[in-house]
Each structure stands twice: as structure tokens, then as C-alpha cells.
C-alpha positions in Angstrom: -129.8 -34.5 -136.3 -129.9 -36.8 -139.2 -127.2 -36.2 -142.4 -125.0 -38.6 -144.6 -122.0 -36.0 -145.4 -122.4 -33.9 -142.1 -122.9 -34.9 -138.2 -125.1 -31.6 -137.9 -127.8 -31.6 -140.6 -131.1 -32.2 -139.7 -133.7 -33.0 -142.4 -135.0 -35.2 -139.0 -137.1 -33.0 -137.2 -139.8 -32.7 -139.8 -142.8 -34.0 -138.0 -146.4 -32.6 -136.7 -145.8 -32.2 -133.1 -147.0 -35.0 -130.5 -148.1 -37.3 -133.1 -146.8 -40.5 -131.6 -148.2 -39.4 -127.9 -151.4 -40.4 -129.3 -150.1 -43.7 -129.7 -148.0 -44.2 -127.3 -149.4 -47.7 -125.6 -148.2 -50.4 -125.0 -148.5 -53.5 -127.3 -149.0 -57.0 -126.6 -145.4 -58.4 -126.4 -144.3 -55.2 -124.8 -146.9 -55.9 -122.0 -145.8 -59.6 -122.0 -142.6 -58.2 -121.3 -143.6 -56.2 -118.3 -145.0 -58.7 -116.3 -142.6 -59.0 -113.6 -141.0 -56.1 -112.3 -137.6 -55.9 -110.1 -136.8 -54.1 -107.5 -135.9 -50.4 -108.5 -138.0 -50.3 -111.3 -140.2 -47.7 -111.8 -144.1 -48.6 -113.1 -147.2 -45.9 -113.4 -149.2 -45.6 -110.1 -151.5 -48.2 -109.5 -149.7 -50.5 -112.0 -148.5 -54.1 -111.3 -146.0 -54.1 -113.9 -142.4 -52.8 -113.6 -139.9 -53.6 -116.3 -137.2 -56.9 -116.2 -134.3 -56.4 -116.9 -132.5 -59.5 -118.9 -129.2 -59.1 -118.1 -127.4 -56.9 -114.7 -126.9 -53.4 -116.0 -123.0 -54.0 -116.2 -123.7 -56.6 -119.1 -124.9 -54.1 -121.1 -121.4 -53.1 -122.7 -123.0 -50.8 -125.4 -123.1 -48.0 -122.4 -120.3 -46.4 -121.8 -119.1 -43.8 -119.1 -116.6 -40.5 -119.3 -115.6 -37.3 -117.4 -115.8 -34.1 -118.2 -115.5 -30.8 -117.1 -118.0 -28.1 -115.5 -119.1 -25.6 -118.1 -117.3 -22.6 -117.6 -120.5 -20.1 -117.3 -122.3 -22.6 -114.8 -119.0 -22.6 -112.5 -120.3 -18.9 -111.5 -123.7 -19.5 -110.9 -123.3 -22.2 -107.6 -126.2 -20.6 -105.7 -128.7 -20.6 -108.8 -127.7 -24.6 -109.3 -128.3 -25.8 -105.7 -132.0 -26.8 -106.5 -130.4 -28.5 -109.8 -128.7 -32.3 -110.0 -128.0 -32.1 -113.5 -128.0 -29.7 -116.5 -127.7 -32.8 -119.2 -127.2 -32.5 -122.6 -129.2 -35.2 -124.7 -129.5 -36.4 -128.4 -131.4 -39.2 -129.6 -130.9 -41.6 -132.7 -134.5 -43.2 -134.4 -135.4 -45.8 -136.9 -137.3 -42.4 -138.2 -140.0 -40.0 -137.4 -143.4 -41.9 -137.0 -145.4 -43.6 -134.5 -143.9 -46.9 -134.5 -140.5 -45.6 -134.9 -137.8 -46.8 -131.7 -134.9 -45.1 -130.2 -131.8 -46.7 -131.2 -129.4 -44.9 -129.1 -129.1 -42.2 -126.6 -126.2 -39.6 -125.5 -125.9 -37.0 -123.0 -123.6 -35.0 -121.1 -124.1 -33.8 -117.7 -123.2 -29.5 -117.8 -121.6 -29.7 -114.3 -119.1 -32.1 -114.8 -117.6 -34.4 -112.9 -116.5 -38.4 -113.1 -119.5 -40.8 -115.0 -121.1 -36.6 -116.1 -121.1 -38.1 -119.9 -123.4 -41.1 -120.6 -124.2 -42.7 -124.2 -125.1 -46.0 -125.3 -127.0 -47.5 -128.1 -130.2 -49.0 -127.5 -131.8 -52.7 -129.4 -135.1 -51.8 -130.6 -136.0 -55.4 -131.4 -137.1 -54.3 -134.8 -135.4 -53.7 -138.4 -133.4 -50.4 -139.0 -134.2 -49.2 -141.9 -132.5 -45.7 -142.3 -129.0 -46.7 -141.3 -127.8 -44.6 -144.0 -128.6 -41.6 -141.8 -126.3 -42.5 -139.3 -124.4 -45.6 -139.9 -126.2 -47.8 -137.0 -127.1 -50.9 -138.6 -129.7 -53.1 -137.1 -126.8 -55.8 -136.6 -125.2 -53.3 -134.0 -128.1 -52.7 -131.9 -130.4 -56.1 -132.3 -127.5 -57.3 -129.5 -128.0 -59.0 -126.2 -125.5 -56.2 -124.8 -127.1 -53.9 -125.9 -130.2 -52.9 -123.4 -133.8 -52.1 -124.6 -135.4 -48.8 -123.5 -137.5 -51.5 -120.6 -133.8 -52.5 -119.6 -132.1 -48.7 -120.4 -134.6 -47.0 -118.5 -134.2 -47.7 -114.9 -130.4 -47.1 -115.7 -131.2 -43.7 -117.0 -133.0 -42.8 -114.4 -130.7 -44.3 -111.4 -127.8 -42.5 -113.3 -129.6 -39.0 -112.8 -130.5 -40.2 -109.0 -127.3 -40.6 -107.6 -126.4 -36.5 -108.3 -129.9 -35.8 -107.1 -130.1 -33.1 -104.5 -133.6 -32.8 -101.8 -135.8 -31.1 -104.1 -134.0 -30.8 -107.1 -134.4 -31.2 -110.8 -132.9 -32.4 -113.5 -132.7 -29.9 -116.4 -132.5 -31.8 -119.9 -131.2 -29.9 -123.1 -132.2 -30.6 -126.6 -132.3 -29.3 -130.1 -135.9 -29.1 -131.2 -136.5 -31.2 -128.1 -139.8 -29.9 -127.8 -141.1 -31.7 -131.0 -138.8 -34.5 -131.3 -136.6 -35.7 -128.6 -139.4 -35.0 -125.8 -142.3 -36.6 -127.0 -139.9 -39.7 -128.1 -139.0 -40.1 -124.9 -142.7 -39.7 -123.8 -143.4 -42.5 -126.4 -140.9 -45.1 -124.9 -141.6 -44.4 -121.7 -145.2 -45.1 -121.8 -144.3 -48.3 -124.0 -142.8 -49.5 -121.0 -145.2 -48.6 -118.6 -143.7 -45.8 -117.1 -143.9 -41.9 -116.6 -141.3 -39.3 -116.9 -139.8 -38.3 -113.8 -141.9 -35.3 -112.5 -138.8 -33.6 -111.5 -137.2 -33.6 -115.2 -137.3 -30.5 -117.1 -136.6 -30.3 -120.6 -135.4 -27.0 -122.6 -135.5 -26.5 -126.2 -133.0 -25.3 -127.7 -134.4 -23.9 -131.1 -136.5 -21.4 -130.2 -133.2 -20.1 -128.1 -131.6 -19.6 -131.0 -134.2 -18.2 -132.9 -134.5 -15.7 -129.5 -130.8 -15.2 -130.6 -130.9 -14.5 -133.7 -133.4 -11.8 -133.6 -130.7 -9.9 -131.7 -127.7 -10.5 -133.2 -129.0 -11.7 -136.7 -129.3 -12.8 -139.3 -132.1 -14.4 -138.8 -132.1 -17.8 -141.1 -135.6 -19.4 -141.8 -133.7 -22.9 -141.0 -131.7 -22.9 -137.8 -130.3 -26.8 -137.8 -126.9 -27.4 -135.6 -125.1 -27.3 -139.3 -126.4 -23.6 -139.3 -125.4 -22.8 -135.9 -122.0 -24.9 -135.7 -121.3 -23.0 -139.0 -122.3 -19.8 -137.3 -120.2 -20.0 -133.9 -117.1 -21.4 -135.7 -117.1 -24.6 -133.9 -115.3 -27.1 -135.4 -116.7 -30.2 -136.7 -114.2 -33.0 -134.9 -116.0 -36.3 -135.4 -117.5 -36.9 -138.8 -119.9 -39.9 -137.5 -123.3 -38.8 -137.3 -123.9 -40.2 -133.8 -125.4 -39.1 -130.5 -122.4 -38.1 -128.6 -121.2 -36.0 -131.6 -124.3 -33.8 -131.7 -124.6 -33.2 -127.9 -120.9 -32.1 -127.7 -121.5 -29.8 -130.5 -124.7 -28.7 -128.8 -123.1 -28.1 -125.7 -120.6 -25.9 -127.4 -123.3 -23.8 -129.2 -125.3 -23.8 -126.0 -122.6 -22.1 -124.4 -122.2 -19.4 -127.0 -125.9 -18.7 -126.7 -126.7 -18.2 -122.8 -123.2 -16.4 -122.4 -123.8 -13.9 -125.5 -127.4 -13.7 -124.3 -126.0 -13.4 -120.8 -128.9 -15.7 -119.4 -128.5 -17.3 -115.9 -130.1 -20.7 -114.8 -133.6 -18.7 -114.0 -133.8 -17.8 -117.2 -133.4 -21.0 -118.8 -135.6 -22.7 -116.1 -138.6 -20.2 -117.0 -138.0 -21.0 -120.7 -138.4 -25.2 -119.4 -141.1 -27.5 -120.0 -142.1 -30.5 -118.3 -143.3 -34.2 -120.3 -146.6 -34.0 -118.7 -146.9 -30.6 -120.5 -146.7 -31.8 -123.7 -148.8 -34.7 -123.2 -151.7 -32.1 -121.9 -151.4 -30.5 -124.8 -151.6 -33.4 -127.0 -155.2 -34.3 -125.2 -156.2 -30.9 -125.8 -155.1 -31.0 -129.8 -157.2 -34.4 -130.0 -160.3 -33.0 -128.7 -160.1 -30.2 -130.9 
């Protein structure tokens, strides 16, 4: 979701799929980094390295908390969302589209509302921005000591989605093209820093949703960006900035629109979910081929 005039274009998501889960390992200062791990932090199976953290989470000042309302179509579906702790939202901001591009921030908004559902921050990716044009996030806001790296964001992130956690339950994640972009970024990062993806986080895409939609209630446009689709369900473009937070409340709008037009219920949406590890299968698979 990257534009100069609009927060909703997205000339972003132009990448072959998985192409920087081939190279997601970790360098040389990041495993310097990762030497020491303390206690909460999450580290692959079998590995002695965790992440460490510089500062205590509540020095990073760049993340920020708010409330917000339950989503009015979930509020009817309590017994379908017992096995769920979240339906989130997400967005993510890059230096670009390649390999050793970084996440520079990260928004998302929790579908079932309640106090602390909305959670965005930006994120220091200890390197040059070069495309802050896109969306006005220089490398002097983000190269910040308050301002955590994904090695320090992480175990936030993941503590955040914890405390709503329910016995058994997953966390369903929402994104626009997620399945090419915001996914296998993640996926990146995470292995950067050692870690895995939470095997109980579940990612949906929302793209080929709307294409689903459009083939029933038309027309069908060869180039289905949020611009197209905020355009298309009349929602109103409020915040100008180009920013995380902008697109995932604009997403959740259009999200809304879909699964209640489309009259889909939780199942539905879960069948249509992926996991991380799914992806990164499939990237093996592409390589040996």
C-alpha cells in the first residue's frame, strides 16, 4: 500500500512470491545480536539464541495503544469465535520489495475490540530508507533508540496477541495481498531474528476475497488495490498520510463490506487461511523445481 497523492495505491506489491524466504538468514551482526536471550523470548527449537531486548518494552514510545470497538458482523458470531483470540487487521511499511528490504513499521487492529485491540508502531531497521517518498517515514524517524527493532518488537507482538489468547485458540491475521507480501515479510524478519511464526497464527488474504467478490457482484477490475476497492465501497478516505494505521482502518472497513455482502461466517474465512509454514513449504518446493 505504497502511493505519494493517495493512502490506498499500491504499485508495492509487485514482487515474485517468496523471493526473500530463500534468503531469509540471519547475518553476522544479527547473530551477534542474538547472543543472549531473556526471559520471554522466543528462539527456534534447539537454538541457544533468544533475542535482547535494549531497552524495557515501555521505552519504546514509537508503539502506541487504542480501543476500539467489536466489528458489528463478528458480535453475532460468539460461538464460531470461541477457538479465536484475535481477528487482527495488519499492514506493514518497507524500505521496498527485495531481499534485504526491512520492515519499518507495523499496524494492526484487533476485529473484536476491546481496550489495547489497536496496536501500531514504527520499527528502526538500522539501515538507510531510501523510499521515504512512498510514505513520508524518513530514516531519521525510525533509526531511534525508542523506536524497537523487529529482535526487540517481536516478543511484544507476540505477548500482545498472548494475553487475549484462549486454550487452543488462534490468532487470525488479515492482510491485503498478505499472501505475497505482508506474510513472507514477516517470515523474513522473523527468521532474521531466529525465530518462527507462532504455529497458532493464521493469516488471510484479502485479494483473492475480493476478486471472489467481484465475480459476483462485478465488475471485475484486472487491478483490485485498496484505492479500487475504497473507491468501490464509498469509504471515505479520512487520513491522507500513507501510513500503517491508515490502510488497516480502511481495510477493516472494506473487509466488512465483503464477508457481510458475501454473507461469510468465521468458517469460511478460516478455510480460506493459510499458515507461515505453508508458504515457506512452498517456497522449498519452488526451489527444487
Amino acid at each position: 500500500m505504497r502511493a505519494i497523492t493517495s493512502i490506498l495505491q499500491i504499485p508495492r506489491r509487485r514482487i515474485q512470491p517468496f523471493s526473500f524466504l530463500q534468503s531469509a538468514t540471519l547475518s553476522e551482526k544479527s547473530s551477534q545480536a542474538l547472543t543472549k536471550t531473556c526471559p520471554g523470548s522466543y528462539s527456534k527449537p534447539g537454538s541457544n539464541r533468544g533475542t535482547k531486548s535494549r531497552f524495557m518494552p515501555s521505552h519504546f514510545t514509537s508503539i502506541k495503544y487504542s480501543d476500539a470497538e467489536q466489528m458489528k458482523i463478528l458480535v453475532t458470531e460468539s460461538r464460531e469465535l470461541k477457538n479465536l483470540s484475535g481477528v487482527y487487521v495488519m499492514d506493514l511499511e518497507t524500505t521496498g520489495f527485495y531481499d534485504r528490504c526491512r520492515i519499518i513499521e507495523f499496524g494492526a487492529r484487533n476485529l473484536l475490540g476491546g481496550k489495547n485491540s489497536c496496536f501500531e508502531t514504527l520499527v528502526n531497521p538500522e539501515q538507510y530508507v531510501p523510499n521515504s517518498h512512498v510514505h513520508g517515514i524518513t530514516t531519521n524517524m525510525v533509526n531511534q533508540p525508542y523506536v524497537p527493532r523487529m529482535e526487540d518488537l517481536i516478543p511484544i507482538l507476540m505477548q500482545h496477541t498472548k494475553n487475549r489468547q484462549v486454550p487452543k485458540g488462534h490468532a487470525l491475521f488479515i492482510a491485503h495481498n498478505g499472501r505475497r507480501f505482508d506474510v513472507p515479510f514477516l517470515i523474513k524478519e522473523f527468521s532474521r531474528c531466529n525465530m518462527d511464526i507462532p504455529t497458532d497464527w493464521l493469516f488471510l488474504d484479502t485479494l483473492p476475497l475480493a476478486r471472489e467478490y467481484m465475480k459476483l457482484y462485478g465488475p471485475l477490475s484486472p487491478k483490485l488495490c485498496l484505492q479500487t476497492l475504497r473507491e468501490y465501497f464509498e469509504i471515505p478516505s479520512i487520513d491522507s498520510s500513507h501510513r500503517a494505521m491508515s490502510d488497516v482502518n480502511v481495510l477493516s472497513s472494506i473487509f466488512e463490506k465483503m464477508i457481510c455482502d458475501m454473507n461469510l461466517t468465521i468458517t469460511d474465512l478460516l478455510e480460506r487461511s493459510f499458515k507461515a509454514s505453508d508458504l515457506v513449504i512452498a517456497s522449498k518446493k519452488n526451489m527444487k523445481n
